[in-house]
FIVEX-716626 format. One line per 3 residues: their letters; for each residue x, y, z of C-alpha. Coordinates in steps of 0.05 Angstrom, whole numbers, plus 32768, in hexadecimal, padded with zeros to 4 digits. Example, Ala and Ser with C-alpha at 12.3 -4.5 7.8 and 13.67 -1.06 7.14 Angstrom:
BEGIN
AS = 80F6 7FA6 809C | 8111 7FEB 808F
//
This chain:
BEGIN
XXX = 7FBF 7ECF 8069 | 8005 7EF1 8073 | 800B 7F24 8038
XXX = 7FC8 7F14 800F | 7F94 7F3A 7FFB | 7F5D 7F32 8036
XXX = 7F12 7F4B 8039 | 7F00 7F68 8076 | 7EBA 7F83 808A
XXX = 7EBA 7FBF 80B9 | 7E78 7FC7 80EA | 7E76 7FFE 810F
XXX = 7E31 802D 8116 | 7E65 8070 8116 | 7E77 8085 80D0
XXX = 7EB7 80A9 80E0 | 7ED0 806C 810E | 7EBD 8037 80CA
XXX = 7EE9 8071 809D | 7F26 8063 80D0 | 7F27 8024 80CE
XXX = 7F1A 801C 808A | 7F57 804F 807B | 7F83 801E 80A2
XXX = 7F6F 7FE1 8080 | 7F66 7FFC 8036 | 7FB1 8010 8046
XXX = 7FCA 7FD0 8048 | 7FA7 7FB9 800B | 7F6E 7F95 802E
XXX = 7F23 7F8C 8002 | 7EF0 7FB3 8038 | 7EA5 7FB1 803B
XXX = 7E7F 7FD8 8072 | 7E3C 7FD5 809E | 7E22 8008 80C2
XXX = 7DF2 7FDC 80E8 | 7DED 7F8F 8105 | 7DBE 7F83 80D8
XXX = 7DE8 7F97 808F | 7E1D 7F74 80B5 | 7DFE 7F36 80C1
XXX = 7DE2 7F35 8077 | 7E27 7F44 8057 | 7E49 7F07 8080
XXX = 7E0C 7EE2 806A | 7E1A 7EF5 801B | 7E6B 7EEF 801F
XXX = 7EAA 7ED5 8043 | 7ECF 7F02 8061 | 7F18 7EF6 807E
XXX = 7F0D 7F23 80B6 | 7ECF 7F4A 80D7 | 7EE0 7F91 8103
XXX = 7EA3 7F98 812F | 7E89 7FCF 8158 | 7E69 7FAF 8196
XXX = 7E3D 7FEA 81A3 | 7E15 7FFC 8179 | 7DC3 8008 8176
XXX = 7D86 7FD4 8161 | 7DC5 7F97 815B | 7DFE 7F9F 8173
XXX = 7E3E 7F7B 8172 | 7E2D 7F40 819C | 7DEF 7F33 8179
XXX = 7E1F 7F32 8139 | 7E57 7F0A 8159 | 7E24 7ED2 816C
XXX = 7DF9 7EDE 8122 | 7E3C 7EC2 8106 | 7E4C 7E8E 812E
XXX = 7E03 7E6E 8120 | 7E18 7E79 80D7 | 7E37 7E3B 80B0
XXX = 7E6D 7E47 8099 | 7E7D 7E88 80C0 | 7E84 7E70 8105
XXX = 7ECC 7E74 8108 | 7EE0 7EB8 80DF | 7F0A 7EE3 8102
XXX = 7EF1 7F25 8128 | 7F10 7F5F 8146 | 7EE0 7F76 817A
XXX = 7ED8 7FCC 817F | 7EB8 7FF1 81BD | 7EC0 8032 81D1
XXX = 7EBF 8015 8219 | 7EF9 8010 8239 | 7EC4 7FD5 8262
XXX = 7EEA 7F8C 8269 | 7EA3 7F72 8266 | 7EAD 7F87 821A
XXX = 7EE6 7F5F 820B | 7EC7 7F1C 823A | 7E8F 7F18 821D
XXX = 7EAD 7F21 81D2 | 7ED7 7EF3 81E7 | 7EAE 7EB8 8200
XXX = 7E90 7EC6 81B8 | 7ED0 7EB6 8190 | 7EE5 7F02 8188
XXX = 7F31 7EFD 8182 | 7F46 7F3E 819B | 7F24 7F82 81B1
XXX = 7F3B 7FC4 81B2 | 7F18 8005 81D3 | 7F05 8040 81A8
XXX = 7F32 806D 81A6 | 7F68 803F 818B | 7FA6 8056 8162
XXX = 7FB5 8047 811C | 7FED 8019 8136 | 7FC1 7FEE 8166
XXX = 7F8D 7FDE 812F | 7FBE 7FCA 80FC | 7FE4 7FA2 8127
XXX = 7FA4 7F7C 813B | 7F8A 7F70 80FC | 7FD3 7F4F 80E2
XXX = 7FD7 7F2B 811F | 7F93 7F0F 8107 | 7F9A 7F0A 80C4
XXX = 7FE4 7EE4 80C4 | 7FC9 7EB4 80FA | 7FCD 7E67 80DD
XXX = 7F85 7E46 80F2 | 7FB3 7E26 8130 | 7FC8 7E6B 8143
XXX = 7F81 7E82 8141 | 7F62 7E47 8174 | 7FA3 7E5E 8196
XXX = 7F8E 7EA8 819A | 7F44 7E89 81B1 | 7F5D 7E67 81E1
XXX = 7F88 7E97 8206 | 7F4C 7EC4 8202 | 7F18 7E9A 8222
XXX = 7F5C 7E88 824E | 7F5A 7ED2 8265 | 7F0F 7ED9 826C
XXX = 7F0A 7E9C 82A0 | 7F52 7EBA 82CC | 7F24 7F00 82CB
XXX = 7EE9 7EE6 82E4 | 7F0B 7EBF 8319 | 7F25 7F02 832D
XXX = 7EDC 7F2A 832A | 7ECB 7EEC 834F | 7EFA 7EF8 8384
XXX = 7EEF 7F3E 8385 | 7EA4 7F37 838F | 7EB3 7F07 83C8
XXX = 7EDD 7F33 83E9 | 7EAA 7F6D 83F1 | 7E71 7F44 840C
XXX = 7E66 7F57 844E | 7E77 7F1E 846D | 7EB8 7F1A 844E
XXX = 7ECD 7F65 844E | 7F0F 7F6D 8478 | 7F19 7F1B 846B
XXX = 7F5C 7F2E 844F | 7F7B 7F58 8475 | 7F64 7F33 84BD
XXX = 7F90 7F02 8491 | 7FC5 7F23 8485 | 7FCA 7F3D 84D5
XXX = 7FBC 7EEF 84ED | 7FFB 7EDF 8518 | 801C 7EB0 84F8
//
C-alpha cells in the first residue's frame, strides 16, 4: 500500500476514542468511515472494501469478536487487515484477536505514535508480510498458552512446591 491513499473503517462504541483515531489517520491522507456499533460495522464491510479495519473489542450488543469472525465468514473480506483496540491491558484480548486473524492490538490508552506506527506497519505489509505477521501472532498465542499452561500446572496442589523441591534435589 506504501504511500497510497487507503480507506480505513474505525469501530469503536466511544466517540472521543473514534475522533483520535480518526485525527491520526485523516493526517496521513487516509479515506475513513466510522461505526459506532458491531452491527454498522458489519454492514459497512458488507457494502465496501476497506484496506484496513481499527476495532474496538469491547463494546455493547456486538462487540469486536463478533465483528472479527462476521468478516471472516464474509467472501471476500476474510483476509482484510485489523488492528484490534481494548481498553484492557488483558492478553486474553490480544489471543483471542489473534487466533481470529487480528494483526496487532494495542491497549487504550495508546499514543499517537503507537497507532500510527501500527497502522503503516499494516498498511505497507506485501500479502507475504501479512501471512508473516499472522503467523508470528498465532506463533505467540501458542508459546503463551504453553506458559498459562505451565503456570496452571504449577499451582495445583499436587504440584505446588514441585519446583523448588527441584531445584534443592541433590544433585
Amino acid at each position: 500500500m506504501g504511500g497510497t491513499l487507503a480507506r480505513i473503517l474505525i469501530v469503536d462504541d466511544h466517540s472521543p476514542a473514534r475522533s483520535l483515531i480518526r485525527a491520526i489517520v485523516t493526517l496521513d491522507g487516509h479515506q475513513v468511515s466510522e461505526a459506532a456499533t458491531g452491527e454498522e460495522a458489519l454492514a459497512a464491510i458488507a457494502g465496501e472494501d476497506f484496506d484496513l479495519v481499527i476495532l474496538d473489542l469491547v463494546m455493547p450488543g456486538c462487540d469486536g469478536y463478533q465483528v472479527l469472525e462476521g468478516m471472516r465468514a464474509m467472501p471476500g473480506h476474510e483476509g482484510t487487515p485489523v488492528i484490534a483496540v481494548s481498553n484492557t491491558d488483558e492478553e486474553i484480548d490480544a489471543i483471542r484477536s489473534s487466533e481470529l486473524g487480528a494483526l496487532d492490538h494495542l491497549s487504550k490508552p495508546f499514543g499517537y505514535d503507537e497507532m500510527e506506527k501500527s497502522i503503516k506497519r499494516v498498511l505497507d505489509a506485501t500479502p507475504e508480510q501479512i501471512i508473516e505477521i499472522r503467523l508470528n501472532r498465532l506463533a505467540q498465542v501458542e508459546t503463551y498458552k504453553k506458559v498459562i499452561s505451565l503456570v496452571d500446572e504449577a499451582n495445583e496442589p499436587v504440584r505446588r512446591g514441585f519446583f523448588r523441591r527441584v531445584r534443592s534435589a541433590p544433585r
